[in-house]
LUMBARO-55670 format. One line per 3 residues: number of its first residue (from 1); their letters; for each residue x, y, z negated of C-alpha. Coordinates in pm, 1 decimal. Layout:
% residues N
NUM = a = X Y Z | ...
% end
This chain:
% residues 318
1 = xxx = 12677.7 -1720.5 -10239.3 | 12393.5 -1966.9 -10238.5 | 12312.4 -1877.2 -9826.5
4 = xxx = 12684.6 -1872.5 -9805.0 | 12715.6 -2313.0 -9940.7 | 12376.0 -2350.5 -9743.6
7 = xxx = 12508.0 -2261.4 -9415.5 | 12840.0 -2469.8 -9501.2 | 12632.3 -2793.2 -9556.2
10 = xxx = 12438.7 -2744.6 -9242.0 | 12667.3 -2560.0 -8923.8 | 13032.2 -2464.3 -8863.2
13 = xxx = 13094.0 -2144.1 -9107.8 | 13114.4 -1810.5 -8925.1 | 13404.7 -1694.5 -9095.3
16 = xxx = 13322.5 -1313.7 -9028.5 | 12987.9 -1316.7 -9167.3 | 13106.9 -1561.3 -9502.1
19 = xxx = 13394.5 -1313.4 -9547.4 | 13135.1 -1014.6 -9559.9 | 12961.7 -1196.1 -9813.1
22 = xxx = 13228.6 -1283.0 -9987.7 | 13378.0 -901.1 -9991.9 | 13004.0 -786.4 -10075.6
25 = xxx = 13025.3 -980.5 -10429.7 | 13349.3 -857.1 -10520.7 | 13228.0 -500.5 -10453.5
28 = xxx = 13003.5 -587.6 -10711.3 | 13298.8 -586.7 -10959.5 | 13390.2 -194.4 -10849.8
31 = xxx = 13745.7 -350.7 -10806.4 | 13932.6 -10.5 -10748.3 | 13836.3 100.1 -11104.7
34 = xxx = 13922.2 -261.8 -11226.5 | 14308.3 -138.1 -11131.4 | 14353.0 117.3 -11361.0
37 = xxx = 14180.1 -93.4 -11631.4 | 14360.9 -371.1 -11589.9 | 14723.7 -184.4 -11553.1
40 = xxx = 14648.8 -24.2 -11918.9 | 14520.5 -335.5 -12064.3 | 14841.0 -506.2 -11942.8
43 = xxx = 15055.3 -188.4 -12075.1 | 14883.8 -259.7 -12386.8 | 15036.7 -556.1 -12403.3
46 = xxx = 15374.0 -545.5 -12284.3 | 15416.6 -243.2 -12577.4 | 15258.8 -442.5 -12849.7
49 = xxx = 15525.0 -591.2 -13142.3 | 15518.7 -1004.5 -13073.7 | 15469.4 -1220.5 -12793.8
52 = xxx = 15228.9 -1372.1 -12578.4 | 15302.9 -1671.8 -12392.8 | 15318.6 -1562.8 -12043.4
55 = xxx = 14976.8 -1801.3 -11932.5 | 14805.9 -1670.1 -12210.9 | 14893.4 -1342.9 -12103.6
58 = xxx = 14801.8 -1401.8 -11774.5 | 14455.1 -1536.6 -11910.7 | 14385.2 -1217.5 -12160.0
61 = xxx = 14467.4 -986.7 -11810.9 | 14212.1 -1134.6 -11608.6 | 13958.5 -1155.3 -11895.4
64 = xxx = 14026.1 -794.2 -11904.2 | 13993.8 -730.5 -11528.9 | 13663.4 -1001.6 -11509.9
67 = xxx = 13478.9 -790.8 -11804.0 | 13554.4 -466.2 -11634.7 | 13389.7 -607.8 -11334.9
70 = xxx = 13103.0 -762.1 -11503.6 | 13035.9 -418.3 -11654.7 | 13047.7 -265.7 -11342.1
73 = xxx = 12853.5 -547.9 -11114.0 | 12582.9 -441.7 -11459.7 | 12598.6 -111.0 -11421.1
76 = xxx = 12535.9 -152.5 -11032.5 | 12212.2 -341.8 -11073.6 | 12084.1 -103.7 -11307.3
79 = xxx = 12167.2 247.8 -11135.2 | 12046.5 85.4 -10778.4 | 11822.2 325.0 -10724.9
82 = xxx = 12001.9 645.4 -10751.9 | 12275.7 470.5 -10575.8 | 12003.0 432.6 -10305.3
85 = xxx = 11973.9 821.4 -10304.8 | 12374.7 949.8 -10304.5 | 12562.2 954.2 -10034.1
88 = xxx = 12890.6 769.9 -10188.5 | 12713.4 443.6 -10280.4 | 12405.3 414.0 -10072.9
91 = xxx = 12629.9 128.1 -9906.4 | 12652.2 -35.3 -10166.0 | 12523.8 -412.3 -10175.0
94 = xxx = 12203.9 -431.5 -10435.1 | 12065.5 -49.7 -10241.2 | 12198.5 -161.9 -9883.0
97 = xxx = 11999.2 -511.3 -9981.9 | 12267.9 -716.9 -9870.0 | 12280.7 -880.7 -10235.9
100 = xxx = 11975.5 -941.5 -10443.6 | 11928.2 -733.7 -10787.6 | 11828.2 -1074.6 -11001.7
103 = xxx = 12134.0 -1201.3 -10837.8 | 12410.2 -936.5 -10916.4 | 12258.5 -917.3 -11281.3
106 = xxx = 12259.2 -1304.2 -11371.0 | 12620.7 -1280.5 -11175.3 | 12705.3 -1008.6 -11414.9
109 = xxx = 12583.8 -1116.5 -11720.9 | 12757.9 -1469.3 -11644.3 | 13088.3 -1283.4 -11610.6
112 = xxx = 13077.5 -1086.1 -11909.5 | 12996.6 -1414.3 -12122.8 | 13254.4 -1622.0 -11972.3
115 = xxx = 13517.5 -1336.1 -12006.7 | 13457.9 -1263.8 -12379.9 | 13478.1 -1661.4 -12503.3
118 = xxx = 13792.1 -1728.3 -12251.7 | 13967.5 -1404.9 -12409.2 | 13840.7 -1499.2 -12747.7
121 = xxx = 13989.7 -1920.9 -12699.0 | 14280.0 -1810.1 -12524.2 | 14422.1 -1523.3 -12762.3
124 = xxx = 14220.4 -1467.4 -13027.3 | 13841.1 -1348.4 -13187.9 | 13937.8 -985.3 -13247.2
127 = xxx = 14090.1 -925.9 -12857.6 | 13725.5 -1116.9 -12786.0 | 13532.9 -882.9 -12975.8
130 = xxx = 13687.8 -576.0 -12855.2 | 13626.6 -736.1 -12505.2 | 13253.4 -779.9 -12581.6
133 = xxx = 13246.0 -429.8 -12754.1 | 13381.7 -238.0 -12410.8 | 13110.3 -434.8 -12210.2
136 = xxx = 12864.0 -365.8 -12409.0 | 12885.4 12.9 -12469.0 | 12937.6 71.0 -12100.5
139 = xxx = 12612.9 -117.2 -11999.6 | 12423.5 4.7 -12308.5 | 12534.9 324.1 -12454.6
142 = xxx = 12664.8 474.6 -12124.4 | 12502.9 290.0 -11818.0 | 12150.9 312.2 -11972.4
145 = xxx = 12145.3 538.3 -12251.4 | 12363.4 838.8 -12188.6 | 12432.5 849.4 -11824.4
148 = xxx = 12059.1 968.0 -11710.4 | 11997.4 1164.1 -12025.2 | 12314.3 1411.5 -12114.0
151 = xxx = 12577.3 1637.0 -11918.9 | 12796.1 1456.4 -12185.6 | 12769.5 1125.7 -12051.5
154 = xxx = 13115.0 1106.1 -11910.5 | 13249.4 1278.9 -12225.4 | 13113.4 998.8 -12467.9
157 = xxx = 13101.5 734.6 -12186.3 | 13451.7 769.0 -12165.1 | 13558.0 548.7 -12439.8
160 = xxx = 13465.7 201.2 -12237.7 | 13698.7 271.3 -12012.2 | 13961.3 344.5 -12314.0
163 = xxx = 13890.0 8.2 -12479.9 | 14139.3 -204.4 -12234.4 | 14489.7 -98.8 -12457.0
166 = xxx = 14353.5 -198.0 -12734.3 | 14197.4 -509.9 -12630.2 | 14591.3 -572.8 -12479.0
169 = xxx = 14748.3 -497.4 -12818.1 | 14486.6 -716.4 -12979.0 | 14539.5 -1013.7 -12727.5
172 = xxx = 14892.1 -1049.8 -12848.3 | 14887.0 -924.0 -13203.9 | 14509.5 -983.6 -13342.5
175 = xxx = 14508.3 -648.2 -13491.6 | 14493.5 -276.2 -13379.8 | 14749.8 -25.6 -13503.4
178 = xxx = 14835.5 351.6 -13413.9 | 14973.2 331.9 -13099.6 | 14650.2 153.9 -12905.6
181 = xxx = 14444.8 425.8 -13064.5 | 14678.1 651.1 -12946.2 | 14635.6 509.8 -12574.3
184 = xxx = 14259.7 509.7 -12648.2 | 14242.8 825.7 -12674.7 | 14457.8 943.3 -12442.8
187 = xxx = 14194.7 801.6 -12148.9 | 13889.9 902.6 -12405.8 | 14005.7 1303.4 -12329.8
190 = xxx = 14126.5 1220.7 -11968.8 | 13775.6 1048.7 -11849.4 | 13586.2 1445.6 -11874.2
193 = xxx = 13838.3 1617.0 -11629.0 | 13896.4 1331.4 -11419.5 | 13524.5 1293.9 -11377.9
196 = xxx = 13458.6 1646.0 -11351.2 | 13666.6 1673.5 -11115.1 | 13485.3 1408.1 -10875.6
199 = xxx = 13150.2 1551.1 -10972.2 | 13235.6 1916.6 -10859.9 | 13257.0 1801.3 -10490.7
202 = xxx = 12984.0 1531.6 -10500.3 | 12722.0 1729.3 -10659.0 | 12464.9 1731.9 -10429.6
205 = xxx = 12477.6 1340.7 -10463.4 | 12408.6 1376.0 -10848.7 | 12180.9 1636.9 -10832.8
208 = xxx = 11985.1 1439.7 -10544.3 | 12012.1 1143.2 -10745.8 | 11879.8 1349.0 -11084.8
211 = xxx = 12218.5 1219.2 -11296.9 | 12281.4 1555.2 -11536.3 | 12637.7 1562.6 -11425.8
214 = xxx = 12774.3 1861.4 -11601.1 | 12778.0 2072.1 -11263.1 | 12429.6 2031.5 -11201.5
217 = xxx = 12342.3 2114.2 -11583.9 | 12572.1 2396.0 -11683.2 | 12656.2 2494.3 -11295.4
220 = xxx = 13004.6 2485.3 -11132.1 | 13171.3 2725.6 -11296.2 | 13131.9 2581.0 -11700.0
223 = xxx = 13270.1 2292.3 -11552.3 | 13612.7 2402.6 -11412.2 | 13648.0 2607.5 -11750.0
226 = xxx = 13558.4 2238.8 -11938.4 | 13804.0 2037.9 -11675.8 | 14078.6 2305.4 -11785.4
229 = xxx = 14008.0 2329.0 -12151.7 | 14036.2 1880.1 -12151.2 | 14324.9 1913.4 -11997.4
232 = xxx = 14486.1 2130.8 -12212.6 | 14378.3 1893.7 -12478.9 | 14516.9 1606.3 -12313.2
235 = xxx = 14866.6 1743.8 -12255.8 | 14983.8 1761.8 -12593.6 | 14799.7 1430.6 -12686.0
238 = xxx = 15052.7 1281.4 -12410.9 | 15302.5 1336.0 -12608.5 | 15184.1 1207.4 -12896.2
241 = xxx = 15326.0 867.7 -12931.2 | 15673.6 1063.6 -12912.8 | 15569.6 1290.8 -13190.3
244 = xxx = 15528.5 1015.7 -13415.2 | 15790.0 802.6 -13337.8 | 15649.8 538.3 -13152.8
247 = xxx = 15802.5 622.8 -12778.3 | 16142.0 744.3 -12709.3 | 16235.4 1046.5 -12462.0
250 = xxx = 16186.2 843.1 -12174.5 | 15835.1 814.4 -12221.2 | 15832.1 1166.6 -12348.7
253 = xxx = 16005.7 1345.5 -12035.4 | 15760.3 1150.5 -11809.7 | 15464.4 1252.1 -12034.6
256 = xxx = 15585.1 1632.4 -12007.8 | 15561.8 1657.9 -11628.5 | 15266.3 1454.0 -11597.7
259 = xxx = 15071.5 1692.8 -11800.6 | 15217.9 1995.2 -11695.1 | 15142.7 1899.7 -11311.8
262 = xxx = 14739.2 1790.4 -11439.4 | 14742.1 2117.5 -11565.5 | 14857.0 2302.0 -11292.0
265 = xxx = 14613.3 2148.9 -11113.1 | 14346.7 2213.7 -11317.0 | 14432.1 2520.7 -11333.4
268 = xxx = 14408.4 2551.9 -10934.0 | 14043.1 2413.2 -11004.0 | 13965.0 2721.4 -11208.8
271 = xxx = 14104.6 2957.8 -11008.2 | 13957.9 2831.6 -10665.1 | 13831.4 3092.5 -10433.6
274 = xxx = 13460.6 3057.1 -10520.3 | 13117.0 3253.2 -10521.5 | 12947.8 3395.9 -10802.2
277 = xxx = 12788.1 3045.9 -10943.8 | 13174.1 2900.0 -10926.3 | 13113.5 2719.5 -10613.4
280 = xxx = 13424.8 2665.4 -10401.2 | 13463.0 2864.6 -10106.4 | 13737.3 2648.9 -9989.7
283 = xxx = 13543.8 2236.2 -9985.4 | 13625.2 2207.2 -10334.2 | 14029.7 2084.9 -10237.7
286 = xxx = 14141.6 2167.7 -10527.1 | 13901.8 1958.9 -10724.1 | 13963.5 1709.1 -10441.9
289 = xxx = 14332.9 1721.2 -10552.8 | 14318.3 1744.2 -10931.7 | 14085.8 1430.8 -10877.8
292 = xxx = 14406.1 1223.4 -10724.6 | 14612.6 1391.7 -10919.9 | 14465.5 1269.8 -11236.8
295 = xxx = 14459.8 858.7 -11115.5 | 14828.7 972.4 -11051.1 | 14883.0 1066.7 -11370.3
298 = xxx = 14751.9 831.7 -11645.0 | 14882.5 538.6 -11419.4 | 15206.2 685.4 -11435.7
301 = xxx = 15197.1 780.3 -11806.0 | 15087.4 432.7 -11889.1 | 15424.0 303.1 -11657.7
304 = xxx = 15619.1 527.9 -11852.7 | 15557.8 385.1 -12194.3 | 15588.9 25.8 -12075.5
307 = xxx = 15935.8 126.6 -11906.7 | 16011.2 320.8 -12225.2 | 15947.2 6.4 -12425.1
310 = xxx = 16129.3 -211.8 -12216.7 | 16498.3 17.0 -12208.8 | 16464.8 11.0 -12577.0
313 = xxx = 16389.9 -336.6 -12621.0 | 16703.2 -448.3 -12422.0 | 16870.3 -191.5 -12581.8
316 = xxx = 16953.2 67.8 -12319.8 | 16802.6 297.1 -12513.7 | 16867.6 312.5 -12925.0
% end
């Protein structure tokens, strides 16, 4: 960005390259998994008992959505070497050398610190230190601790990408209760299949890049039998919030198709034409598929509740 206000100060821009640039740095900030984090942080919010006023709201979103991304620009500098290695993200800008790896981690770190005081000003201390916590155990605990070191990296890795529900309840009601633990743990259980399902048709990358993804540990067919035995774990827990009173049968009709399609298609995962180590005779399409299917489903889960919560607020709904 520094080449970028050079060049500005001394010739006309070229608007292609400065653009490039520009798109290079928010790469950085892995925004396509920023979606999903931000859409259950915001769910988080719109569910939680109070209100927010609609600028601080906005504010306590894109703290949300600018710590994701400074966990992920992080996590970027720090795994640029395997990314060098795997196919999927030898593009990307620290390996490619298009960005500088002092650069995207003092661009990171500035991020994360700037997100965590805005979120804690603008809403409150606890939203700000659940903020800080999900930063911090995705760099540390997963990013540099488990991710190179245990086939159950994405298992216990999962849970910084579960903080953002909580960290919406907290914005608007400085406090956690059931329901945001709930929502944690619904995307703790879902982060293994989802995951899993990725890894069974990129593991050459992983095992190229030495990350003990469990396919290269335990072999392909352990993990189909783990993706299907999360996902039966993680249909029930769906319905939990209507169990215990805290979503009506909106959110509960929604919540019992969305995990009877994941498990259909985990199921297809299991029972993929395959050789003798599990390996799919077939390109791995139906991992391909449960892999969509999964994004499909906790983003429409997470819809449901919020539209759940809205019918009964207005009173649609008793």
């Amino acid at each position: 960005m520094s080449d970028l206000m050079r060049r500005g100060a001394a010739a006309p821009l070229d608007v292609s390259a400065d653009w490039s640039e520009l798109r290079d740095w928010i790469s950085l900030l892995k925004p396509r998994v920023m979606t999903l984090v931000v859409f259950t942080g915001l769910v988080g919010m719109l569910v939680a008992p109070g209100r927010i006023h609609p600028t601080l709201g906005a504010v306590a979103i894109l703290c949300i959505a600018v710590g994701a991304g400074a966990a992920g620009c992080i996590n970027m500098w720090y795994d640029r070497d395997i990314d060098a290695v795997m196919r999927r993200t030898a593009r990307r800008p620290i390996p490619a050398g298009r960005v500088e790896p002092g650069a995207a981690l003092a661009f990171g770190i500035f991020l994360a610190v700037m997100s965590v005081l805005l979120m804690g000003l603008a809403t409150n201390a606890v939203a700000g230190a659940w903020l800080a916590g999900s930063i911090l155990f995705y760099v540390f605990i997963y990013t540099m601790w488990l991710k190179r070191r245990t086939p159950q990296n994405i298992v216990i890795g999962g849970a910084a990408g579960a903080f953002p529900p909580v960290i919406g309840w907290a914005a608007v009601t400085g406090g956690v209760d059931v329901l945001p633990l709930l929502l944690f743990a619904i995307v703790f259980v879902w982060t293994p299949p989802h995951f899993w399902s990725l890894s069974l048709w990129a593991h050459d990358d992983y095992q190229r890049a030495g990350v003990p993804m469990l396919p290269v540990t335990a072999g392909a067919r352990e993990t189909r039998r783990q993706i299907m035995a999360y996902t039966v774990l993680l249909a029930p827990l769906g319905l939990a919030p209507v169990l215990l009173g805290l979503a009506g049968w909106v959110y509960g009709a929604y919540a019992l198709s969305l995990g009877a399609g994941f498990l259909l298609h985990a199921w297809r995962v299991l029972r993929e034409p395959q050789d003798a180590a599990g390996v799919s005779l077939e390109g791995d399409k139906a991992a391909r598929a449960a892999f969509r299917f999964s994004l499909l489903h906790l983003a429409g889960l997470f819809a449901a509740l919020a539209l759940d919560h809205w019918l009964r607020t207005v009173g649609v709904l008793g």
